[in-house]
C-alpha positions as CSV (number, residue, x, y, z in Angstrom):
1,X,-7.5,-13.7,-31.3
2,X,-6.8,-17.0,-29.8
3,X,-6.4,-18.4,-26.2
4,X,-2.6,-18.1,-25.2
5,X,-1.3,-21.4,-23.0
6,X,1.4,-20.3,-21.0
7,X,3.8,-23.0,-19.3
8,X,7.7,-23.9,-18.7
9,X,9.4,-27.3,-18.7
10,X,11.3,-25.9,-15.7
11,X,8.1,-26.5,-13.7
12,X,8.3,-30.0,-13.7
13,X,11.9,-30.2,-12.4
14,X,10.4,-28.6,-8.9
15,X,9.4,-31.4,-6.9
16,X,8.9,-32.0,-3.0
17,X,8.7,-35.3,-1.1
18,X,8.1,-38.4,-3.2
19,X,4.5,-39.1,-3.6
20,X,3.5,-35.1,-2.4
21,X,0.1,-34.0,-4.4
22,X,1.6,-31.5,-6.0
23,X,4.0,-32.8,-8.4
24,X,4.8,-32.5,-12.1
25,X,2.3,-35.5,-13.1
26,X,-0.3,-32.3,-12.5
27,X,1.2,-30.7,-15.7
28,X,2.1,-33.8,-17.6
29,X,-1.8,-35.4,-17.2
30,X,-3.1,-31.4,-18.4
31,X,-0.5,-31.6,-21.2
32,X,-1.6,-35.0,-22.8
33,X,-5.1,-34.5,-22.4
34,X,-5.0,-30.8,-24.3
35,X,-3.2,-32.8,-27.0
36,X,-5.5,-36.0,-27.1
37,X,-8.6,-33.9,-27.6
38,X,-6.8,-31.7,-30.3
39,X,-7.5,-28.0,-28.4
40,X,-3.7,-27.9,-27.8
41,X,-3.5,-27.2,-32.0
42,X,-5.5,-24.2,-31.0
43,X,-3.7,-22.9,-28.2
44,X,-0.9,-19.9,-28.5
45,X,1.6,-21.8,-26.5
46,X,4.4,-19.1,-24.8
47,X,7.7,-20.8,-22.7
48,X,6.9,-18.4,-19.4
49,X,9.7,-16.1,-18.7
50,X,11.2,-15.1,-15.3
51,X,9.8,-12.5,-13.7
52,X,11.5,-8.9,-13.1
53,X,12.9,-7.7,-9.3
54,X,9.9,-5.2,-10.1
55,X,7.0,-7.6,-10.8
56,X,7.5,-9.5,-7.9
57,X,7.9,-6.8,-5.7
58,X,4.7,-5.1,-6.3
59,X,2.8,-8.2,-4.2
60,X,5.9,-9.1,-2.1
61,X,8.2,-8.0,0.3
62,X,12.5,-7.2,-0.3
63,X,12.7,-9.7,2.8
64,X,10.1,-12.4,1.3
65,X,11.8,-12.3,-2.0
66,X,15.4,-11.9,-0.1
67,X,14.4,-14.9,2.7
68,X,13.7,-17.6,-0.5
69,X,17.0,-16.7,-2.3
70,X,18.8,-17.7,1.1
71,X,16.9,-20.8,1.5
72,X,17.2,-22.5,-2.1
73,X,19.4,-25.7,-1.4
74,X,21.8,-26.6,-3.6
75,X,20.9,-30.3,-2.9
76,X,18.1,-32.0,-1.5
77,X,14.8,-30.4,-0.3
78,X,14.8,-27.5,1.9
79,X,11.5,-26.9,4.2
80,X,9.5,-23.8,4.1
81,X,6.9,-25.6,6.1
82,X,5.8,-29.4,7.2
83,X,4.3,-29.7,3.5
84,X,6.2,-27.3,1.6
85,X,9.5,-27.6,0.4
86,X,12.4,-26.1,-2.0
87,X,14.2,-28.2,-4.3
88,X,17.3,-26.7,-6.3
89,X,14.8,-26.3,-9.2
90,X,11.8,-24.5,-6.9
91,X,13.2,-20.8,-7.1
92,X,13.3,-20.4,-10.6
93,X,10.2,-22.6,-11.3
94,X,9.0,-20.1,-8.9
95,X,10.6,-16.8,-10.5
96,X,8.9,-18.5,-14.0
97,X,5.4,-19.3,-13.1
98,X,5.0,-15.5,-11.8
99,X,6.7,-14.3,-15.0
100,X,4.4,-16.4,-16.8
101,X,1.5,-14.7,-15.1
102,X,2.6,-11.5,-15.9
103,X,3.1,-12.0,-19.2
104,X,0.0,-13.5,-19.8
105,X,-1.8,-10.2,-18.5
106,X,0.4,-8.5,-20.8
107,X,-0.7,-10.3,-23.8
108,X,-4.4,-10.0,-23.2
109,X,-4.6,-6.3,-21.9
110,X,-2.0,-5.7,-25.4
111,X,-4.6,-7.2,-27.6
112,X,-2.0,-10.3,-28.5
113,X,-4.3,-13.3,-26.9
114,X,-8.3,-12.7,-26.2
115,X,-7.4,-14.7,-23.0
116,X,-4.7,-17.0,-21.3
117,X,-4.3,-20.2,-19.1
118,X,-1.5,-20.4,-17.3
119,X,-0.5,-24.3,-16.4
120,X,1.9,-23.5,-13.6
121,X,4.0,-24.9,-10.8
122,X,3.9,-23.9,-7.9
123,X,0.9,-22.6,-7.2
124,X,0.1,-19.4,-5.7
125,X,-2.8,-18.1,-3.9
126,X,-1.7,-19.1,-0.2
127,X,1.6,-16.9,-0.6
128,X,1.2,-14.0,1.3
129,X,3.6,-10.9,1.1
130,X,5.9,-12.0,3.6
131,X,5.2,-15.8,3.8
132,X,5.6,-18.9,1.4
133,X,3.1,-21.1,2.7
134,X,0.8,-24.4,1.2
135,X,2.9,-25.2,-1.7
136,X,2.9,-21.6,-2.1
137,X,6.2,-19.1,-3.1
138,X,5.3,-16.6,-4.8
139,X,1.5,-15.2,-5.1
140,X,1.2,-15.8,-9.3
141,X,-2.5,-14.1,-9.5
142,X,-1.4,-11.5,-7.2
143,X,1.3,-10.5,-9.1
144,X,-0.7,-11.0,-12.8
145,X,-3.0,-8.4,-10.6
146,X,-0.5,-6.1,-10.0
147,X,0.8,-6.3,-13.3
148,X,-2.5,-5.0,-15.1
149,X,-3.0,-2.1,-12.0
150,X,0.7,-1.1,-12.6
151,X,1.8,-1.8,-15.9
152,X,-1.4,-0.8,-17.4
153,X,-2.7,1.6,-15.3
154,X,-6.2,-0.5,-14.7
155,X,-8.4,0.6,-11.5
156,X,-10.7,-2.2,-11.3
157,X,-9.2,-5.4,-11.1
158,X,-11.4,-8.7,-10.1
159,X,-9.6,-12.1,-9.1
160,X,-12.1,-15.1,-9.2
161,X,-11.0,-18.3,-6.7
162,X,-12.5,-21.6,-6.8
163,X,-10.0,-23.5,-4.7
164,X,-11.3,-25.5,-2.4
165,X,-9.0,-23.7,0.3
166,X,-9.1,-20.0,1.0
167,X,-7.0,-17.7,-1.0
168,X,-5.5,-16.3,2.3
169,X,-2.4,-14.8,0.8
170,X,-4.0,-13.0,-2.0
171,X,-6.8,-11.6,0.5
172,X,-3.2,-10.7,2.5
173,X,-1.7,-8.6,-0.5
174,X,-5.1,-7.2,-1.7
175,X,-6.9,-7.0,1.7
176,X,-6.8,-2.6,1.8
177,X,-6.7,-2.3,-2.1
178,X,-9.8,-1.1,-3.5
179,X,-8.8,-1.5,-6.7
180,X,-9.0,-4.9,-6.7
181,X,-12.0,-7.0,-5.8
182,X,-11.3,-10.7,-4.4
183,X,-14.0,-13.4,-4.8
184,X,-12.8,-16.6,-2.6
185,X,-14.8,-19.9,-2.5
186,X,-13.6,-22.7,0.1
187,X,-14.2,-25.3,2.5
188,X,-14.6,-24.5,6.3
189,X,-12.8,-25.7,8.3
190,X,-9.8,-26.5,5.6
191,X,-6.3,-25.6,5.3
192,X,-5.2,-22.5,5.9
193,X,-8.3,-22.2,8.7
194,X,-9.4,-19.2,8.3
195,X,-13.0,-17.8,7.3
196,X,-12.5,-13.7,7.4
197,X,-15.5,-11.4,7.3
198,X,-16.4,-10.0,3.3
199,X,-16.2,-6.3,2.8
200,X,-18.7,-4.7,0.6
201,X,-16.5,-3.8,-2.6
202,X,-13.8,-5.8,-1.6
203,X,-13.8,-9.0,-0.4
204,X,-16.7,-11.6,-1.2
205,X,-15.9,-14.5,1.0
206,X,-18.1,-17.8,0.5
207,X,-17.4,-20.7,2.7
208,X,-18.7,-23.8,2.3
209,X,-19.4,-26.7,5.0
210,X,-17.9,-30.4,4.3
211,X,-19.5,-32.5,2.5
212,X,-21.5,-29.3,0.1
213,X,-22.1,-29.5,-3.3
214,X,-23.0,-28.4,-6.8
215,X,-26.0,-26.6,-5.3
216,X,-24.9,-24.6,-2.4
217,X,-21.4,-23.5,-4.4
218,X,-23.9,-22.3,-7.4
219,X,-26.2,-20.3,-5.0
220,X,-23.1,-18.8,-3.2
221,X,-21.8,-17.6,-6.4
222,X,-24.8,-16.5,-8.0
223,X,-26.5,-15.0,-4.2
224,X,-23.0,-13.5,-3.5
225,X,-20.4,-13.1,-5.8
226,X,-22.4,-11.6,-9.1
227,X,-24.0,-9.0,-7.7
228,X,-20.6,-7.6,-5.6
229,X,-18.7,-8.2,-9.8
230,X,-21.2,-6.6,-11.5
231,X,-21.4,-3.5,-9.4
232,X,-17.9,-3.5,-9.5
233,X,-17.6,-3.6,-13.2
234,X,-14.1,-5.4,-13.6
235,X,-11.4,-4.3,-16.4
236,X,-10.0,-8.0,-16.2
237,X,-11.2,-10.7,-14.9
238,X,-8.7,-13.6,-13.0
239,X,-8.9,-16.8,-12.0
240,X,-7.5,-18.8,-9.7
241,X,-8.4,-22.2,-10.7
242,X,-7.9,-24.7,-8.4
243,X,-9.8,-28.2,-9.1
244,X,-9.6,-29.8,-5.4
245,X,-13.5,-29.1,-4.6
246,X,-14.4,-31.8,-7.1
247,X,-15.8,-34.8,-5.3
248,X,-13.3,-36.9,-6.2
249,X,-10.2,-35.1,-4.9
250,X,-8.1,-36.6,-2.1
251,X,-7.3,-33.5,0.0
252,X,-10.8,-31.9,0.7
253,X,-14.4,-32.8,1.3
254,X,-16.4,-31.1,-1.1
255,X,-18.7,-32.5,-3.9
256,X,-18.5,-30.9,-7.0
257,X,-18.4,-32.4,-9.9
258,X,-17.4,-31.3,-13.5
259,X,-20.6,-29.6,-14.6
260,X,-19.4,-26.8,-11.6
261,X,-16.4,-26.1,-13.3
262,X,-18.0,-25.9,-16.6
263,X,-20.5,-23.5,-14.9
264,X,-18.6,-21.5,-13.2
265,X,-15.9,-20.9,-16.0
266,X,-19.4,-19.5,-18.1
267,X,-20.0,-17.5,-15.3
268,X,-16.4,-16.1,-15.1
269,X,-16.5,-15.6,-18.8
270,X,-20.0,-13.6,-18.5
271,X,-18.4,-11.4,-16.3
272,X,-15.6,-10.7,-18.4
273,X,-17.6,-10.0,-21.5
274,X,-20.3,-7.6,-19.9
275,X,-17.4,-5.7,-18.1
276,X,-13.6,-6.5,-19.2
277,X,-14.3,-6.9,-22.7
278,X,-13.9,-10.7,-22.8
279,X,-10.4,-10.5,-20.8
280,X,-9.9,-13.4,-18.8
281,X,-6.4,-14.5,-17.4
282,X,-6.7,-18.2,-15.3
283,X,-3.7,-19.3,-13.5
284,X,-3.6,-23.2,-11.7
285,X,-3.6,-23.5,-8.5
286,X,-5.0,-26.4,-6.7
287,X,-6.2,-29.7,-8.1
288,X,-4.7,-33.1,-6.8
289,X,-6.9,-35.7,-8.5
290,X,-4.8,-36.3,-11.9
291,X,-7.8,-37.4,-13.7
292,X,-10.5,-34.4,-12.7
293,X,-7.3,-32.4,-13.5
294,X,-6.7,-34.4,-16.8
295,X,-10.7,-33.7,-17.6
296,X,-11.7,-30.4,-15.9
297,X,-8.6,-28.4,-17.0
298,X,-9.3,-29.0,-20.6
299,X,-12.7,-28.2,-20.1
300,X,-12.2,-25.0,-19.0
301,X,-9.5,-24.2,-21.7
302,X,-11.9,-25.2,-24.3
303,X,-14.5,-22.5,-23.2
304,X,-12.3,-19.6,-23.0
305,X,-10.8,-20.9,-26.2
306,X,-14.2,-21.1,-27.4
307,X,-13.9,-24.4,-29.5
């Protein structure tokens, strides 16, 4: 089985204030690099659908869902927050890069792909059930989450996130859920500023100080997140993949470099072999540097493809 690539032209037609980080050169730069280095010939490539009333709704609220719908502009840019905003192409790019999610979950847990990327816009993680936040709408790995607890009736469910900022609004929607185990690694103090307590089975929060590195993310990982996964034994393994902890990065103050994401992709696909029989389903999140995104991404899709 090979790697499914799941992705929509429509996510390039959502874009905020002129010069904002996340903008559609994030997909385009992913796009030409996957083709230039020849994976993309490897790749199941799948247009991402939109998602159902039903999908959605299992990670947000009627009034979340109901509150966006209202303030879609027709024209122009419509603010969710100082950094955050809605162009008349946002709310379905939005609707799509959760279907795209969800489908991707389907096609692993159905046997059609042995894992997924999903290169979509916008991102995710900072969405929480009743808030868009962070360049945030709609909570993609929450809802691919919900997808594989609901749709196929899985009970252990682990999310993996490597963003350099806290996944605040997946820790929101999963936070009582003990069927799914959240693994966050980020920068503190950073964007959303918040550092909440780990619970045994649950939560495995790791925060990092500025200016840390290759070491101290490795050892946080390996001291605290392995040991919470493999008692856990996750079904299906996701992953919040967001590239803005690499040292070169404008947004943050961390110093990884490549070889971390290399590393911590093997150790995400570990995981998934020893527990979830190999299933893996990444999502983008983060990532603002166009050339760590134009090398890291297809780094990482070349190990789970395994080319």
């Amino acid at each position: 089985m090979a790697t499914a690539f799941i992705t929509h032209s429509k996510f390039s037609a959502h874009e905020m204030l002129p010069g904002h980080p996340e903008n559609p050169h994030r997909l385009r730069v992913i796009g030409e690099h996957l083709a230039r280095l020849g994976i993309a010939d490897f790749l199941v490539h799948v247009d991402a659908p939109m998602a159902t009333r039903e999908q959605v709704e299992r990670a947000h609220s009627a009034s979340h869902i109901e509150n966006l719908a209202h303030h879609a502009p027709k024209h122009g840019l419509a603010f969710i927050d100082s950094d955050t905003a809605m162009n008349p192409d946002t709310l379905e790019a939005a609707w799509r890069a959760a279907g795209g999610a969800a489908l991707a979950t389907d096609m692993v847990m159905e046997g059609k792909a042995h894992n997924a990327f999903c290169a979509l816009r916008p991102p995710g993680h900072h969405a929480e059930r009743n808030k868009a936040m962070g360049f945030c709408f709609f909570n993609n790995i929450a809802i691919a989450a919900a997808q594989a607890l609901e749709a196929h009736h899985l009970t252990r469910v682990a999310i993996l996130d490597f963003d350099v900022h806290h996944g605040n609004g997946t820790e929101d929607i999963f936070r009582d859920d003990n069927r799914v185990m959240v693994c966050s690694s980020y920068q503190h103090p950073l964007y959303p500023f918040l550092d909440p307590a780990s619970v045994p089975g649950r939560l495995v929060n790791t925060p990092l100080p500025r200016g840390a590195g290759s070491d101290q993310f490795r050892q946080a990982i390996s001291d605290h997140w392995l040991p919470e996964l493999n008692a856990f034994k996750p079904q299906l393994v996701l992953i919040s993949a967001g590239y803005d902890a690499h040292r070169d990065d404008p947004l943050a103050d961390l110093n990884l470099t490549d070889s971390d994401y290399d590393w911590i992709t093997d150790v995400a696909m570990r995981v998934a072999e020893e527990h979830a029989g190999g299933r893996i389903v990444s999502c983008l999140e983060g990532g603002y540097s166009l050339e760590v995104l134009s090398r890291c991404v297809p780094a990482h899709i070349k190990k789970l493809a395994a080319l």
